[in-house]
PyMOL CGO cylinders between C-alpha atoms (Angstrom):
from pymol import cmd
from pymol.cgo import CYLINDER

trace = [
    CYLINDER, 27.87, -6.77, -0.34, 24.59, -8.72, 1.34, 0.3, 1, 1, 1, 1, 1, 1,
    CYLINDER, 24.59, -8.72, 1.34, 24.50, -6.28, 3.71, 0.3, 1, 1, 1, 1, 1, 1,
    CYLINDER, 24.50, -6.28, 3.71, 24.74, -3.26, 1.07, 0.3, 1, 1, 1, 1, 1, 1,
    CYLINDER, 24.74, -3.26, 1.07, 21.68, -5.05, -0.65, 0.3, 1, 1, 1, 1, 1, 1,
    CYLINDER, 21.68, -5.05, -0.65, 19.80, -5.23, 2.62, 0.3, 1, 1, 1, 1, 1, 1,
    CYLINDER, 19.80, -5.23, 2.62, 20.44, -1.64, 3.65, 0.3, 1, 1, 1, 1, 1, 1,
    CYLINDER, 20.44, -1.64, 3.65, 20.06, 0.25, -0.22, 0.3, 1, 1, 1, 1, 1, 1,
    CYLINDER, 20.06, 0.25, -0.22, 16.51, -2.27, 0.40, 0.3, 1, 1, 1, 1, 1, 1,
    CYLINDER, 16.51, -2.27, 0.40, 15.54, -1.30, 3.34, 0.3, 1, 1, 1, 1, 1, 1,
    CYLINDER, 15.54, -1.30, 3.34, 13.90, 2.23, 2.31, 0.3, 1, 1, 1, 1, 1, 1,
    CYLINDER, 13.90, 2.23, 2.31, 11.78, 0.76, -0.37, 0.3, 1, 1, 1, 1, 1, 1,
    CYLINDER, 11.78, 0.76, -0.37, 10.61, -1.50, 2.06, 0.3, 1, 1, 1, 1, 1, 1,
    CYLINDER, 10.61, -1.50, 2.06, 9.52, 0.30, 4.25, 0.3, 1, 1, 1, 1, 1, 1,
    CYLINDER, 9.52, 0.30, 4.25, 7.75, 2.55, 2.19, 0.3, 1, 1, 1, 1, 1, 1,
    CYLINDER, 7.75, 2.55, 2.19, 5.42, -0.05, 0.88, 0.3, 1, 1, 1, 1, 1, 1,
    CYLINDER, 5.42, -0.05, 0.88, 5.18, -0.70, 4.79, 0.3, 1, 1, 1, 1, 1, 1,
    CYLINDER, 5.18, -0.70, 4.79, 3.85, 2.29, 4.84, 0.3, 1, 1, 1, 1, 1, 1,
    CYLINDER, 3.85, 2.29, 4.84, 1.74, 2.02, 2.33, 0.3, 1, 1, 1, 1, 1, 1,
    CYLINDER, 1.74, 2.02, 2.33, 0.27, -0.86, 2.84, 0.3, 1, 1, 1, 1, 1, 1,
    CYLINDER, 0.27, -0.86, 2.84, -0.96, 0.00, 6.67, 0.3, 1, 1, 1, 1, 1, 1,
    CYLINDER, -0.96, 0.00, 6.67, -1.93, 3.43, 4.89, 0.3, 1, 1, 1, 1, 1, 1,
    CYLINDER, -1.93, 3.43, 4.89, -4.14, 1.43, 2.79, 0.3, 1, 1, 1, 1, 1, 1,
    CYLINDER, -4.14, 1.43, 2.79, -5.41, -1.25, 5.33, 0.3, 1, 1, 1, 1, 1, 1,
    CYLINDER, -5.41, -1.25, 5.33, -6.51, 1.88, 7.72, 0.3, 1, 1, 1, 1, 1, 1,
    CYLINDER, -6.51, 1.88, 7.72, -7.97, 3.71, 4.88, 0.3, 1, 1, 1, 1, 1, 1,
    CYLINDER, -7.97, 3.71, 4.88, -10.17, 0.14, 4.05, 0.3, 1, 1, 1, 1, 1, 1,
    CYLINDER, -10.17, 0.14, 4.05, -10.74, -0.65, 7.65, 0.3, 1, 1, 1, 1, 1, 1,
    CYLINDER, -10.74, -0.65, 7.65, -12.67, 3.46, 8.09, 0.3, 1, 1, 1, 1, 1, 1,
    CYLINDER, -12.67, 3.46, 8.09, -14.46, 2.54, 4.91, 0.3, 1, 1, 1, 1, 1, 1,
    CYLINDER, -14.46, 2.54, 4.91, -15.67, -0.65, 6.07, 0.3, 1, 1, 1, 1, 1, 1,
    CYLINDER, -15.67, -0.65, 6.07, -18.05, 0.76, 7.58, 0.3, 1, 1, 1, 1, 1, 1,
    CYLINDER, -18.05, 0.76, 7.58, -20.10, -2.61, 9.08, 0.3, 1, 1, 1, 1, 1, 1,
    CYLINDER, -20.10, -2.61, 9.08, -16.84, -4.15, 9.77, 0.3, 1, 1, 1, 1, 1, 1,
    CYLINDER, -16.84, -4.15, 9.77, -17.74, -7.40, 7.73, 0.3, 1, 1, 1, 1, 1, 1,
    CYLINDER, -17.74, -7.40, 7.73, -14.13, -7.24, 6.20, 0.3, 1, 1, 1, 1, 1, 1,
    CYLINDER, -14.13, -7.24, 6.20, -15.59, -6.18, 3.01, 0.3, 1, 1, 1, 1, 1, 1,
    CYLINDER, -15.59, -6.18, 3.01, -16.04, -3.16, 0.89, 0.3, 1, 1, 1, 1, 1, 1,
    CYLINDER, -16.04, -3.16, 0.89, -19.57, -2.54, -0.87, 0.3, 1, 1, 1, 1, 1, 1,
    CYLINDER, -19.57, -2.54, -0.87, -19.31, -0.17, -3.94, 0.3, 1, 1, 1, 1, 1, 1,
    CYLINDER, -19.31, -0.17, -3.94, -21.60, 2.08, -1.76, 0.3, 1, 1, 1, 1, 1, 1,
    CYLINDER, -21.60, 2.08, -1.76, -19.05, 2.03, 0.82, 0.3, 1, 1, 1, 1, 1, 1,
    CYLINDER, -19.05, 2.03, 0.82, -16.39, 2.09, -1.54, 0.3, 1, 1, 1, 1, 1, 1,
    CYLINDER, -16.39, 2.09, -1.54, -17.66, 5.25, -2.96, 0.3, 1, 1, 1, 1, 1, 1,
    CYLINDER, -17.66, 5.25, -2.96, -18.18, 6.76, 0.15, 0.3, 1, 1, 1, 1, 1, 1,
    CYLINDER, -18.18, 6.76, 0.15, -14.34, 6.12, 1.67, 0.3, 1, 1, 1, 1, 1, 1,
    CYLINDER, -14.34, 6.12, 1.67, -12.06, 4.52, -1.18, 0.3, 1, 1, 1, 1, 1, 1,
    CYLINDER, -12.06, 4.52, -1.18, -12.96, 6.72, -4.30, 0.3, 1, 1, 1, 1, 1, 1,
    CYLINDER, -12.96, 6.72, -4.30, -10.39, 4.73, -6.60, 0.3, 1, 1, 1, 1, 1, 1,
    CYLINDER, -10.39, 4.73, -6.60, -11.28, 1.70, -5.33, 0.3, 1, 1, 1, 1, 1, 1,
    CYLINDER, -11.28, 1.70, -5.33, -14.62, 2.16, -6.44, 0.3, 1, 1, 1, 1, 1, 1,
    CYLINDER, -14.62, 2.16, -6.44, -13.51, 3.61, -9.49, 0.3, 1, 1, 1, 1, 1, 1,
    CYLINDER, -13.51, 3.61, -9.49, -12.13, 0.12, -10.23, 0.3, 1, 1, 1, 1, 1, 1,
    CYLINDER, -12.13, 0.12, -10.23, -14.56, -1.75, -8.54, 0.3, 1, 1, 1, 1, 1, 1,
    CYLINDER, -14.56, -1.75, -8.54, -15.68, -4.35, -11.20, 0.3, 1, 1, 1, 1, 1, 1,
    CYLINDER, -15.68, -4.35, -11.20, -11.83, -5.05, -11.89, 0.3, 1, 1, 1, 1, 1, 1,
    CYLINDER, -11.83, -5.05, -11.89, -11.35, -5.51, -8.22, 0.3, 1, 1, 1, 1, 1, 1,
    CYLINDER, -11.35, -5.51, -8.22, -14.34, -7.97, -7.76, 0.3, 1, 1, 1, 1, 1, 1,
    CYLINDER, -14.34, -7.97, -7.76, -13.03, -10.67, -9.87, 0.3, 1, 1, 1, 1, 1, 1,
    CYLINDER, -13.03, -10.67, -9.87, -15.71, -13.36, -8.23, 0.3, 1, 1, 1, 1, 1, 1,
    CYLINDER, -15.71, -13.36, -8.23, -18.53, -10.86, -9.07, 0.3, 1, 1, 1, 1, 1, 1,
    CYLINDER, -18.53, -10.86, -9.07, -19.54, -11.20, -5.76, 0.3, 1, 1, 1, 1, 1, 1,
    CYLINDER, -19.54, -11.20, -5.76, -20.76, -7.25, -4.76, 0.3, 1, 1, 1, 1, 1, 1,
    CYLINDER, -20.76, -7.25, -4.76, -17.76, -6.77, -2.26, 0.3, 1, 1, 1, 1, 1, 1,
    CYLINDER, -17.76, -6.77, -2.26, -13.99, -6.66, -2.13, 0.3, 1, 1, 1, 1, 1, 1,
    CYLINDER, -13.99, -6.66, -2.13, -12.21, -7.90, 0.42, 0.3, 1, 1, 1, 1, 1, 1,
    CYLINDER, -12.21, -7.90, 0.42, -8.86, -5.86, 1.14, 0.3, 1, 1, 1, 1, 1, 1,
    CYLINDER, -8.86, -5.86, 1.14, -6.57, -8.59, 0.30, 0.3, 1, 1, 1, 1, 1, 1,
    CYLINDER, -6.57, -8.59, 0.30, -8.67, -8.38, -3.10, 0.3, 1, 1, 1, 1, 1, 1,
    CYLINDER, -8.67, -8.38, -3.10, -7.59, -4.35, -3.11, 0.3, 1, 1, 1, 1, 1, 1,
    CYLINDER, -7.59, -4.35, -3.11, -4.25, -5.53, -2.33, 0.3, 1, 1, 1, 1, 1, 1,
    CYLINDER, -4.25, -5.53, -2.33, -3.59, -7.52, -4.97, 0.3, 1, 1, 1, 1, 1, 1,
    CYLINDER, -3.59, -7.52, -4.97, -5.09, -4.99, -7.37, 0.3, 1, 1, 1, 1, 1, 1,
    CYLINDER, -5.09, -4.99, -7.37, -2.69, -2.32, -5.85, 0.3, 1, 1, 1, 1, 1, 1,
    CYLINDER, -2.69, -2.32, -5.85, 0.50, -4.96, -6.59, 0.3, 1, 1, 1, 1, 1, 1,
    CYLINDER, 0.50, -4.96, -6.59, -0.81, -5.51, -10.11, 0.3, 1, 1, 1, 1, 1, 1,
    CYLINDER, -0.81, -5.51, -10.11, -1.31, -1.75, -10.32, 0.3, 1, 1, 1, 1, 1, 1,
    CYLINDER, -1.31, -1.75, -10.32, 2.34, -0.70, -9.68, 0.3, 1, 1, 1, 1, 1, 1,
    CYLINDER, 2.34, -0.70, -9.68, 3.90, -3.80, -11.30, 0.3, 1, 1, 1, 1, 1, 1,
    CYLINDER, 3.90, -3.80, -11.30, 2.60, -2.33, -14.41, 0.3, 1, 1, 1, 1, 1, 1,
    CYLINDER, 2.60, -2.33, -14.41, 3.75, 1.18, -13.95, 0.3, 1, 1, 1, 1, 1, 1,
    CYLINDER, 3.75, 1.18, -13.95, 6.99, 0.00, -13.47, 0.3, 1, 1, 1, 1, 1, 1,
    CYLINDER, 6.99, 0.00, -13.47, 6.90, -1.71, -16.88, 0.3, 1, 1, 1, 1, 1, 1,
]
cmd.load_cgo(trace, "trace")
């Protein structure tokens, strides 16, 4: 039965694999001064829903997101679709 669990788990897993090197390529071609961090400016430019949701994203107010920031976002994101 475990190994049932692990297998019928293994796509959805590896979709948000996937995903989530999808999404840290997509932010790393965006970043474009490779500081680790997304401006709106550069947001705009490369991540249009990012920067859509910008202020949500940049909970610390601090002008930049940081793709673990954009991650979590994401997570919350889905969590909530799912509700």
């Amino acid at each position: 039965m475990i190994a049932a669990l692990a297998l019928t788990a293994l796509p959805a897993h590896a979709q948000e694999g996937k995903a989530a090197q999808k999404l840290e390529e997509r932010f790393a071609a965006a970043d474009k001064d490779h500081d680790g961090k997304l401006t709106k400016a550069e947001a705009q430019a490369g991540m249009p829903r990012v920067a859509k949701h910008f202020d949500e994203i940049d909970t610390q107010k601090t002008g930049a997101v940081t793709l673990e920031q954009v991650k979590q976002f994401a997570a919350a994101q889905m969590k909530d679709r799912k509700k």
